[in-house]
C-alpha positions in Angstrom: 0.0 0.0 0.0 3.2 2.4 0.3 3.7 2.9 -3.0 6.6 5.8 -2.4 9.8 3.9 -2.9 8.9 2.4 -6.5 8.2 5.8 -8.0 11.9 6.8 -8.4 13.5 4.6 -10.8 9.9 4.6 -13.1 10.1 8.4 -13.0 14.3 8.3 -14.1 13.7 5.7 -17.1 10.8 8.0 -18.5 12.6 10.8 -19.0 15.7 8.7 -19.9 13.9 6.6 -22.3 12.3 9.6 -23.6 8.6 7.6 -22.6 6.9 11.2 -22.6 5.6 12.5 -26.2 5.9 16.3 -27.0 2.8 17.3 -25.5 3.8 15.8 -22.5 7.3 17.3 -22.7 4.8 20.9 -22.7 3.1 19.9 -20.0 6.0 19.3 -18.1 7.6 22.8 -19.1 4.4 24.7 -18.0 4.6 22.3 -14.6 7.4 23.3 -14.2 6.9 26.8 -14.7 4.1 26.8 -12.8 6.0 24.7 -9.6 8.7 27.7 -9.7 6.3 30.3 -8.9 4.3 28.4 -6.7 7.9 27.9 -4.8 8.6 31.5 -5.1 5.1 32.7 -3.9 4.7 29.7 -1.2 1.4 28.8 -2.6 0.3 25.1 -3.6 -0.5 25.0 -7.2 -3.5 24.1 -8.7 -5.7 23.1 -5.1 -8.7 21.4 -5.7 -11.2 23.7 -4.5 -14.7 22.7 -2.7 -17.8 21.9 -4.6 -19.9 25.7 -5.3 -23.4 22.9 -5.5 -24.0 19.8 -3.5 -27.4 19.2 -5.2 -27.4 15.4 -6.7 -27.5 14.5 -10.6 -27.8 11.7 -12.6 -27.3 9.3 -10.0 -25.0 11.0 -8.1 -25.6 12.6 -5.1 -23.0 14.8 -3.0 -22.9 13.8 1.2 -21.5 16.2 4.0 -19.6 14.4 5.9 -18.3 17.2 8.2 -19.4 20.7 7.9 -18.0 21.7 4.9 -16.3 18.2 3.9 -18.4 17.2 0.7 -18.2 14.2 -1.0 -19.5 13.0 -4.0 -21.4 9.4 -4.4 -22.7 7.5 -6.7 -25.8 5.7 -5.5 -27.5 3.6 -8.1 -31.2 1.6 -6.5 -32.8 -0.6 -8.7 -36.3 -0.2 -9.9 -37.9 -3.4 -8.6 -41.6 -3.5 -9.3 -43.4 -3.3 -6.4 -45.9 -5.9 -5.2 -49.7 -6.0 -6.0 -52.4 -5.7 -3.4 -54.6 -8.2 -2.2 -54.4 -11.9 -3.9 -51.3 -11.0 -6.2 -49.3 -9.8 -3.1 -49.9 -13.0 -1.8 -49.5 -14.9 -4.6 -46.2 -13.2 -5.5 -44.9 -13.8 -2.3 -45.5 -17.1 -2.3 -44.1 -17.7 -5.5 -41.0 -15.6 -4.5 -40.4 -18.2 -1.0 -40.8 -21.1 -3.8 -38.2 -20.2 -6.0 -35.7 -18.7 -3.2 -36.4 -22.2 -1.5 -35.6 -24.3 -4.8 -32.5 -22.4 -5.5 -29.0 -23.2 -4.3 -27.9 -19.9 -2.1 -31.3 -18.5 -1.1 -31.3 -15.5 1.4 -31.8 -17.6 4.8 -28.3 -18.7 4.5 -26.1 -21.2 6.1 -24.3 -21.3 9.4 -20.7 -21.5 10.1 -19.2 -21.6 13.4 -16.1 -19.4 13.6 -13.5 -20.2 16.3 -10.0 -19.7 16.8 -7.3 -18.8 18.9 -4.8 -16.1 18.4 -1.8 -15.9 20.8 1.1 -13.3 20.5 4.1 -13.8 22.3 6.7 -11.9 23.9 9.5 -12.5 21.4 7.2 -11.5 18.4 5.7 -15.0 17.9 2.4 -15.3 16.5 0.3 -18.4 16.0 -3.2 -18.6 15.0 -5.1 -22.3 15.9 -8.2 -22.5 13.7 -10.6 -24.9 15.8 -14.0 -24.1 13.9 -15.0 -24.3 10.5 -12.5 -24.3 7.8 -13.9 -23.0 4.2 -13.3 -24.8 0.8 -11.5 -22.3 -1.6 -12.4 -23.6 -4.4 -15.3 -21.1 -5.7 -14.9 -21.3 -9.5 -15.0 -24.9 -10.4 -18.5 -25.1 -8.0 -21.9 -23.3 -7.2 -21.3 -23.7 -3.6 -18.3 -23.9 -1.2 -17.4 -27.2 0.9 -17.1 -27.1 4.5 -14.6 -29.1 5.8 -15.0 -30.6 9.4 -13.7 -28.9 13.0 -9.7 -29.2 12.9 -6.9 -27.5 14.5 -4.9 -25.7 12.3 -1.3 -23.5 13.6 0.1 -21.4 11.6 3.3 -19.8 12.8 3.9 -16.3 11.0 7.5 -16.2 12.9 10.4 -18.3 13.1 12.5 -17.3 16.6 15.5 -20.2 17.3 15.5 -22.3 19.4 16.4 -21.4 22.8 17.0 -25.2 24.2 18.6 -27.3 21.2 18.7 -30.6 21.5 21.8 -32.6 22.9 23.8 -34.9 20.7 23.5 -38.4 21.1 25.5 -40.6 23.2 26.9 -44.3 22.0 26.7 -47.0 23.6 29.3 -49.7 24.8 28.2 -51.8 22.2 28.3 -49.2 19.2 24.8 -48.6 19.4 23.5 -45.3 19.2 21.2 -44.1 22.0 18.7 -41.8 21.1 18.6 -38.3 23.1 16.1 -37.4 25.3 13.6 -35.0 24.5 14.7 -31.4 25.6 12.8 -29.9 28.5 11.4 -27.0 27.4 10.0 -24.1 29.3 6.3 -23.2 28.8 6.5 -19.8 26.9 4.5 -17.1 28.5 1.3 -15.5 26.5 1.7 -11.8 26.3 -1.6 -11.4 24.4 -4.3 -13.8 23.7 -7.8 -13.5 21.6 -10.4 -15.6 21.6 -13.1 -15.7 18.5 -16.2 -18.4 19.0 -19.0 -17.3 17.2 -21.3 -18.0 14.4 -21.7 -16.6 11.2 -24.6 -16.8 8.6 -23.1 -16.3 5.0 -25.8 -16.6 2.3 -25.9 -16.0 -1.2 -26.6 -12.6 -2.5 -28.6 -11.9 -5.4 -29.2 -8.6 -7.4 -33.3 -9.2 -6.6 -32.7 -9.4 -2.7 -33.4 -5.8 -1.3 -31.3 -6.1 2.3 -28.0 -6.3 -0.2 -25.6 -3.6 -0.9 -22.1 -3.2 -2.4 -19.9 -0.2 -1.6 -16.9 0.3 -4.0 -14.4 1.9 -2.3 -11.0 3.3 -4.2 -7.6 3.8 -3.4 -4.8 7.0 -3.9 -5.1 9.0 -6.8 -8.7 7.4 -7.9 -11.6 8.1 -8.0 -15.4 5.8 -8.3 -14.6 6.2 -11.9 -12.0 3.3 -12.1 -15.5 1.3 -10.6 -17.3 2.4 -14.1 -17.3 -1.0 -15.9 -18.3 -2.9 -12.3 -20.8 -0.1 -11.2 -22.6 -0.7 -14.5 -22.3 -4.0 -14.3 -23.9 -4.8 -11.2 -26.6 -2.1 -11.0 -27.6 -3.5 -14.3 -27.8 -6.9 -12.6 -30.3 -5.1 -9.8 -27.6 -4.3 -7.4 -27.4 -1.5 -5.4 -24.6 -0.3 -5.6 -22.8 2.8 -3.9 -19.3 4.3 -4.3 -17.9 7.5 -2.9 -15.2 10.0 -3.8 -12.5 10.2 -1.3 -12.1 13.2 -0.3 -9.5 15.6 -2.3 -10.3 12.6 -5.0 -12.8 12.6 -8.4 -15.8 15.7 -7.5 -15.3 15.4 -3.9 -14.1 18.9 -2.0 -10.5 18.9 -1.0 -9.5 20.5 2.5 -6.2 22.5 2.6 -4.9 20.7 5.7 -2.9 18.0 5.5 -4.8 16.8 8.3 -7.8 15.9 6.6 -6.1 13.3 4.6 -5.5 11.3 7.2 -6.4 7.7 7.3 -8.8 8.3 10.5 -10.0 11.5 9.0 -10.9 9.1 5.9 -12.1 6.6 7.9 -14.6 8.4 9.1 -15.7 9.6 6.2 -16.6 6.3 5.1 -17.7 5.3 8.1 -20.4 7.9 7.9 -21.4 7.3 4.2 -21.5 3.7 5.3 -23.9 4.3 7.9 -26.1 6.3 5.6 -26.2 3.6 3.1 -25.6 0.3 4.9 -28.7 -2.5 4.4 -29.1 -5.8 6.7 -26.0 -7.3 4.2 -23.5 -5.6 2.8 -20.5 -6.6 0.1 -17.3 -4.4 0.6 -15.0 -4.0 -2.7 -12.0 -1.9 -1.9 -9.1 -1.4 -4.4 -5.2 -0.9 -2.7 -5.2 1.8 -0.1 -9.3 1.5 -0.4 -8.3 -2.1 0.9 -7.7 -0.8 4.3 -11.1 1.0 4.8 -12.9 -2.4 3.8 -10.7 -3.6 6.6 -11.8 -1.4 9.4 -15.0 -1.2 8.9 -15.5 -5.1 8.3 -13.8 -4.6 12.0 -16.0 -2.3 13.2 -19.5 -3.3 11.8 -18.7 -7.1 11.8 -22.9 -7.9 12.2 -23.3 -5.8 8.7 -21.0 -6.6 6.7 -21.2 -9.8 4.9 -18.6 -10.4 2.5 -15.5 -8.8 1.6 -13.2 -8.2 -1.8 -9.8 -7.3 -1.4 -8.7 -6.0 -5.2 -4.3 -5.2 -4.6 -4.7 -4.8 -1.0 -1.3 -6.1 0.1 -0.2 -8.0 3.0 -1.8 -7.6 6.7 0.9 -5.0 7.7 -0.2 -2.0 9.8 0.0 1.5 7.7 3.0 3.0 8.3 4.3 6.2 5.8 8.0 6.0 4.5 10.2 9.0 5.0 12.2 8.1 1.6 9.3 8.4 -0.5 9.2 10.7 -3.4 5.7 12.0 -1.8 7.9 13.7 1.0 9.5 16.1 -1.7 7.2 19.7 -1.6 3.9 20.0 -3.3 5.1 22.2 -6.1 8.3 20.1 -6.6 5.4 17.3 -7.2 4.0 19.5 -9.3 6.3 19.7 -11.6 6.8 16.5 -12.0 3.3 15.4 -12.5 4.0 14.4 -16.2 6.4 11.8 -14.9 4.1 10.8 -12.1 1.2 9.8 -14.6 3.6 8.6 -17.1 5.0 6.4 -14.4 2.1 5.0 -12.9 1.1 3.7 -17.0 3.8 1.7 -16.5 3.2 0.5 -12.9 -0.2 0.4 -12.8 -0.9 -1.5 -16.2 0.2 -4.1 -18.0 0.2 -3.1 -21.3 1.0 0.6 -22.1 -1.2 0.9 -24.9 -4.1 2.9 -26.6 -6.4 2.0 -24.3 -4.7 2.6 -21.2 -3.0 6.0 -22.4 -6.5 7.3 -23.3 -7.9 6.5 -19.5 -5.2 9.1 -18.0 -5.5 11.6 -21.1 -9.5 11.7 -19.7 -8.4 12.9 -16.4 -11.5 11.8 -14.4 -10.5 8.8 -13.1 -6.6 10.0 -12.0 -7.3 13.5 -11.0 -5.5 14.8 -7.7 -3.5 17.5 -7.4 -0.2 17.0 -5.9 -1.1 18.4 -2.3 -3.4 16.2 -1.7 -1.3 13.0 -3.0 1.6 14.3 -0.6 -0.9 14.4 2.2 -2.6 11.0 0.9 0.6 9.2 1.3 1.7 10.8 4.7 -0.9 9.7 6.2 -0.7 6.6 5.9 -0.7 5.6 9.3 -2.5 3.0 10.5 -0.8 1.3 13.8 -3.7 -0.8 14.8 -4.2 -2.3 11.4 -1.4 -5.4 12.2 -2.0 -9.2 11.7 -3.9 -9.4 14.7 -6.3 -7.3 13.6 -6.6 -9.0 10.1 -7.1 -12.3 12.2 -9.8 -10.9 14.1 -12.0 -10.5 11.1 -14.4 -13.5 10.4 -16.0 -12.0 6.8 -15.5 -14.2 4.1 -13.2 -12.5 1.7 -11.9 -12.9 -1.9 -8.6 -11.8 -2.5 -8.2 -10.8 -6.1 -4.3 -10.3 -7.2 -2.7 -8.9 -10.7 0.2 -11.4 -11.4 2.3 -8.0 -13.2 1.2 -6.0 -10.6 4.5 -3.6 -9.7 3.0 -2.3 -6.5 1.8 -5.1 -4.5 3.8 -8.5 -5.0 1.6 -11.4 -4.6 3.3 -13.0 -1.9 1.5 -10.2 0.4 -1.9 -11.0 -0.8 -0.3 -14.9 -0.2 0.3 -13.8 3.0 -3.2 -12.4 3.7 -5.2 -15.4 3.0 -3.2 -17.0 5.7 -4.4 -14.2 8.3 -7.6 -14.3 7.2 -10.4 -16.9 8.8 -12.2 -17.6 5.5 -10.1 -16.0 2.3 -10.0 -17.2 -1.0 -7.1 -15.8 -3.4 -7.4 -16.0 -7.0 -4.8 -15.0 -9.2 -5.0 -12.9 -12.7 -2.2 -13.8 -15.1 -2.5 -10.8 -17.5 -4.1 -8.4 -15.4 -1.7 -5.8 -13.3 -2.4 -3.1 -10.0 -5.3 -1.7 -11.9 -7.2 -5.2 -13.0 -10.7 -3.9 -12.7 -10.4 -1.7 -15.1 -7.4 -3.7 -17.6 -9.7 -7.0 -17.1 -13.0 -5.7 -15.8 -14.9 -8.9 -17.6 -13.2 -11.5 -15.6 -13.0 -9.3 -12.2 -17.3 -9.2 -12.8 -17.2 -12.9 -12.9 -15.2 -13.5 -9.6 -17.2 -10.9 -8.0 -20.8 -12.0 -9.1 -19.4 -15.4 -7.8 -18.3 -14.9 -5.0 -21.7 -12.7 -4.0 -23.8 -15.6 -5.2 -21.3 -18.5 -3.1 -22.5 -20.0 0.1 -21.5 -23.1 2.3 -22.4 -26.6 1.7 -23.4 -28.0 5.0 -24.6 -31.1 3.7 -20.5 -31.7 3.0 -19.6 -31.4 6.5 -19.6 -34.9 7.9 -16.6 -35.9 4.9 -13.4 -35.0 5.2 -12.0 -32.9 2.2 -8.8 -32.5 1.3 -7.7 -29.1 1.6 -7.1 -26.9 -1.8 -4.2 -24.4 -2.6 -4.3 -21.2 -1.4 -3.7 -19.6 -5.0 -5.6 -20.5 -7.8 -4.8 -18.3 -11.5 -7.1 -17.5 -13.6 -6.1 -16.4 -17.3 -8.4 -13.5 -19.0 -7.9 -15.3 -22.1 -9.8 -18.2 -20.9 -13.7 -18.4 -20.6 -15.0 -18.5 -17.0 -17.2 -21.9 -16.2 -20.2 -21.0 -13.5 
């Protein structure tokens, strides 16, 4: 999610490689141009002001957050017809209890009984016992997931040595070799324990089921624009579907404090449009940085929300910001190097570099931020609490969807997620990169609609079933079987 570091060599090869065409060569000049005088005068260039209307529009409507903290949202609700009076009520509620009845997934759901012990111990070691449940992760190549019966399961996350090796072994008068005793070992000492024994109803969520919502939530330097192809996707499936603007981001009004791009400050935000919007089950889809709000509130609101997708979150690490990051340099250094920024990010962000990609920053709408607010957006990264321990405390099902050519996040931190997590499944995108969604946004609908529509086999429980991979890839090029 700290994205800082990787920045500097991208930025040095596109103006070595001469990367940027000659309009982009006079966009830099008048950056540049303008960064100078914004040095000289001590003024940020180019500040996203706030919004002059807050009135919505063609599906979007515009929130307050905070007095005088506006964000934009796009709130799509179905038209579902609504039911007759009399005898056609009745008899299209009947018919709707039939069909949910005779349909693998319905709304009443199944139960899953999540248990498991965390313990942290003094030297840094943690171990995670899972004694409930265990989820199949196989989601693709069946309509519903197995259950797999109660087992113990220790991970260890850290490796400390040894502290009592064992001795050598002795010989014997007769040349035999003796084996050594067992070493005594000293019970270590807890410092932190958590229980978790609960139970969980995960259901299948359909686009006609009116207590469902999804929430799309981007990351640094997006906007709900890079949601475009899913938005339209599922609303057109009878989803309702909302997805906000961070602040400083897309429409949304952008504070001139550094403080209000915080990760609390943001959190808050989405905690209140969340609260606004929130139905009896909700689906969180959060992209990168947009990963860690999914997190919390999944935290926080653990009876509401239902599922989870985690699109290039990165590992369960808390939020920390690096102090060798290109975002430290001075907004109107930043701004002069904006060219380079965007030009990098094509080649970070995406796989390919081609038409189509080129022509999704040349629009603007969907990478717009001016370079205050990404300096403030990557301070504040700071997230202490957000550790493993936190991620292991979460018992939301979760898909983890990963870009094999993603530059950003390497997949061995989205590896290392689905071991955290109680119930994760990983899937793997060959040809897709940081921004898959939008690069692949066909196959990313599949997963998604698949993983809203899974639920748990109970009638598997009794057999044992082999456990799967964690990681399973999936190539674009290859038609997905339901």
């Amino acid at each position: 999610m700290m994205l800082g570091l990787f920045w500097v060599p991208l930025l040095i090869s596109c103006c070595l490689c001469g990367v940027i065409s000659t309009v982009q060569k006079s966009t830099m000049l008048t950056s540049i141009a303008d960064g100078i005088l914004c040095c000289l005068t001590g003024k940020t260039a180019n500040l996203v002001l706030p919004l002059e209307s807050s009135k919505p529009s063609d599906g979007f409507e515009f929130m307050e957050v905070k007095p005088g903290r506006i964000l934009r949202v796009r709130h799509v609700v179905p038209e579902r017809q609504p039911l007759g009076t009399g005898r056609q009520a009745s008899d299209q509620e009947k018919k709707d209890v039939h069909c949910d009845a005779g349909e693998t997934g319905s709304a009443a759901g199944t139960s899953v009984h999540c248990k498991r012990r965390i313990t942290v111990y003094r030297n840094g070691q943690l171990v995670i016992e899972n004694l409930g449940d265990v989820l199949h992760s196989e989601i693709l190549q069946c309509q519903d997931g197995d259950l797999e019966p109660c087992s113990t399961v220790e991970v260890e996350l850290a490796s400390s040595p040894d502290p009592n090796p064992a001795p050598p072994s002795c010989l014997l008068s007769s040349g035999e070799q003796k084996p050594a005793p067992p070493p005594c070992r000293r019970r270590r000492k807890a410092k932190r324990t958590v229980q978790i024994d609960s139970q969980r109803v995960i259901s299948s969520c359909k686009g006609t089921h009116s207590d469902v919502a999804l929430f799309f939530v981007h990351g640094v330097g997006g906007s709900l624009d890079i949601w475009s192809s899913q938005l339209d996707f599922f609303s057109r499936l009878g989803y309702e579907v909302i997805a906000p603007d961070l602040a400083g981001h897309g429409a949304s009004s952008a504070p001139q404090i550094a403080a209000a791009y915080t990760f609390y400050a943001l959190a808050e935000d989405l905690r209140a449009i969340f609260k606004r919007y929130a139905r009896k089950r909700n689906i969180l889809i959060g992209h990168s940085y947009g990963v860690s709000f999914c997190t919390f509130l999944a935290h926080e609101y653990p009876e509401l929300v239902h599922k989870v997708v985690m699109i290039n979150g990165g590992g369960p690490t808390a939020l920390e910001p690096s102090l060798c990051s290109v975002f430290q340099l001075p907004s109107c250094v930043l701004h002069c190097l904006s060219p380079c920024l965007a030009w990098s990010f094509l080649k970070a962000g995406f796989a390919r570099q081609g038409t189509k990609e080129k022509q999704l920053l040349k629009q603007g709408n969907a990478f717009n931020v001016s370079p205050f607010v990404l300096r403030a957006m990557m301070s504040g990264q700071y997230w202490p609490e957000g550790d493993e321990v936190y991620h292991a405390e979460i018992t939301v099902p979760v898909l983890l969807v990963h870009g094999l050519c993603d530059k950003f996040v390497p997949v061995e931190e989205d590896q290392r997620m689905a071991e955290i997590l109680l119930f994760a499944f990983l899937k793997v995108i060959e040809e897709g990169s940081h921004m898959v969604m939008m690069e692949s946004p066909d196959t990313v609908n599949t997963l998604l609609h698949e993983f809203f529509l899974w639920e748990p086999d109970m009638s598997k429980k009794e057999k044992t079933v082999p456990v799967c991979e964690t990681v399973n890839t999936l190539k674009t090029n290859r038609p997905v079987d339901k």
